[in-house]
C-alpha positions in Angstrom: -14.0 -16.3 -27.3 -13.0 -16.2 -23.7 -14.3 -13.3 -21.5 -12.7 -12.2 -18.1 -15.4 -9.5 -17.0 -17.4 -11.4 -14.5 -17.6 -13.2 -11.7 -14.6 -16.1 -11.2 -14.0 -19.1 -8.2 -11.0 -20.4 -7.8 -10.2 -24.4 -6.6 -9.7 -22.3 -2.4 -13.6 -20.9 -2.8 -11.7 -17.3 -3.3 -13.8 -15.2 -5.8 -13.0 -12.7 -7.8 -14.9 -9.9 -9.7 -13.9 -8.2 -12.9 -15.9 -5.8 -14.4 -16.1 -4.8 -17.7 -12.5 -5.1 -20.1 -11.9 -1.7 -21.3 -11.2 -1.4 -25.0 -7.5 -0.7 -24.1 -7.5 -4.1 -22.4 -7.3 -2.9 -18.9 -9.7 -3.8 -15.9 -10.4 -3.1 -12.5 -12.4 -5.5 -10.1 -12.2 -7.4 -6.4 -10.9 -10.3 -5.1 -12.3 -12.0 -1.9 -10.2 -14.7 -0.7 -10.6 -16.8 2.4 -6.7 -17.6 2.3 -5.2 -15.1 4.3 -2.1 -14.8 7.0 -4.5 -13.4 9.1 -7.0 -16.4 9.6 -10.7 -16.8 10.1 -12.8 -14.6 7.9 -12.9 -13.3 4.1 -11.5 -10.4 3.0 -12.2 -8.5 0.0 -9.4 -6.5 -1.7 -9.2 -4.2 -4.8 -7.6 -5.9 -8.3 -6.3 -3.9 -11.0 -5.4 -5.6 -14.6 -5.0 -5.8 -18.0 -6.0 -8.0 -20.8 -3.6 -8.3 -24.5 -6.1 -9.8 -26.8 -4.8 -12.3 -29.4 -5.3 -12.0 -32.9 -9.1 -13.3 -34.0 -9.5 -17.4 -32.8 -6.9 -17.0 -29.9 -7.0 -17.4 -26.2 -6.1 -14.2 -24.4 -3.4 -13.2 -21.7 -4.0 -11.0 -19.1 -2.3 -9.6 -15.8 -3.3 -8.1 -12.7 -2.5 -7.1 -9.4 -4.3 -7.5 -5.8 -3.3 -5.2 -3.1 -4.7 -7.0 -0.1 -6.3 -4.5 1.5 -6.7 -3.9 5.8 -5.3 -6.9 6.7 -1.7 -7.4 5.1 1.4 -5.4 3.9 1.1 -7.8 0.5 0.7 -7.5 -2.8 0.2 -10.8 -5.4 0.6 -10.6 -8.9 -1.1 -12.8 -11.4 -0.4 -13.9 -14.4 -2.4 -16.0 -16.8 -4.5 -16.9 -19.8 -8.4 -17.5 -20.6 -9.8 -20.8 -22.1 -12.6 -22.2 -23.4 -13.1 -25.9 -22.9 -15.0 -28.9 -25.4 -18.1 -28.0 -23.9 -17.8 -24.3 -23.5 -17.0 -23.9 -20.0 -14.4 -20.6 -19.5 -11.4 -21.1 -17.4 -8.8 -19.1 -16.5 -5.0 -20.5 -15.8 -2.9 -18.3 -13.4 0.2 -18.3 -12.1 0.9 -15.6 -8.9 3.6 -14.2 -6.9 3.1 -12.7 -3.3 5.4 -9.9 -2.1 5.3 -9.2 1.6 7.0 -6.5 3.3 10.0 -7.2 5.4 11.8 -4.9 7.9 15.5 -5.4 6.1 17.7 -6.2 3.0 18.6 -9.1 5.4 15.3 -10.3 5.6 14.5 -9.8 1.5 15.2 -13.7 0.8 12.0 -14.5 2.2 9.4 -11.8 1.3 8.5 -13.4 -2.1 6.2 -16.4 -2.7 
């Protein structure tokens, strides 16, 4: 069985922190990411999520949203599934979608990512 509490890298050295799954399924953690518009150092920003776990044998989803904190008007949602490989390694597949803020209607065509 695949677990999201703990401590996650991704393939851009970002990490992120989940603490314990709640039994509702929902989560709160960090994210630290060295990707930002800003440049040069890491940031750490507040995640909130939830997990729907799959009948017994399956591979849950889950959700969750960063709200990059202090050093952008963003937000990114994620959205993904846990694995376990052959040899027992966890993994987590995501897919995300950054909002930034723009300063018109005009200019919504290129806030998302």
């Amino acid at each position: 069985q695949c677990q999201l509490s703990g401590l996650w890298r991704n393939d851009q050295d970002s990490l992120m922190e989940i603490s314990a799954v709640r039994d509702d399924g929902n989560f709160q953690g960090k994210y630290l990411t060295w990707v930002t518009l800003s440049g040069g150092c890491a940031r750490v920003s507040p995640l909130t999520g939830t997990q729907q776990q799959p009948s017994e044998g399956g591979w849950p989803t889950f959700a969750f949203t960063v709200r990059w904190d202090k050093f952008s008007n963003a937000t990114t949602a994620f959205v993904g599934q846990c694995f376990v490989d052959r040899v027992g390694k966890e993994m987590l597949t995501t897919m995300w979608l950054l909002r930034e803020a723009v300063g018109s209607l005009e200019e919504e065509w290129r806030a998302t990512r």
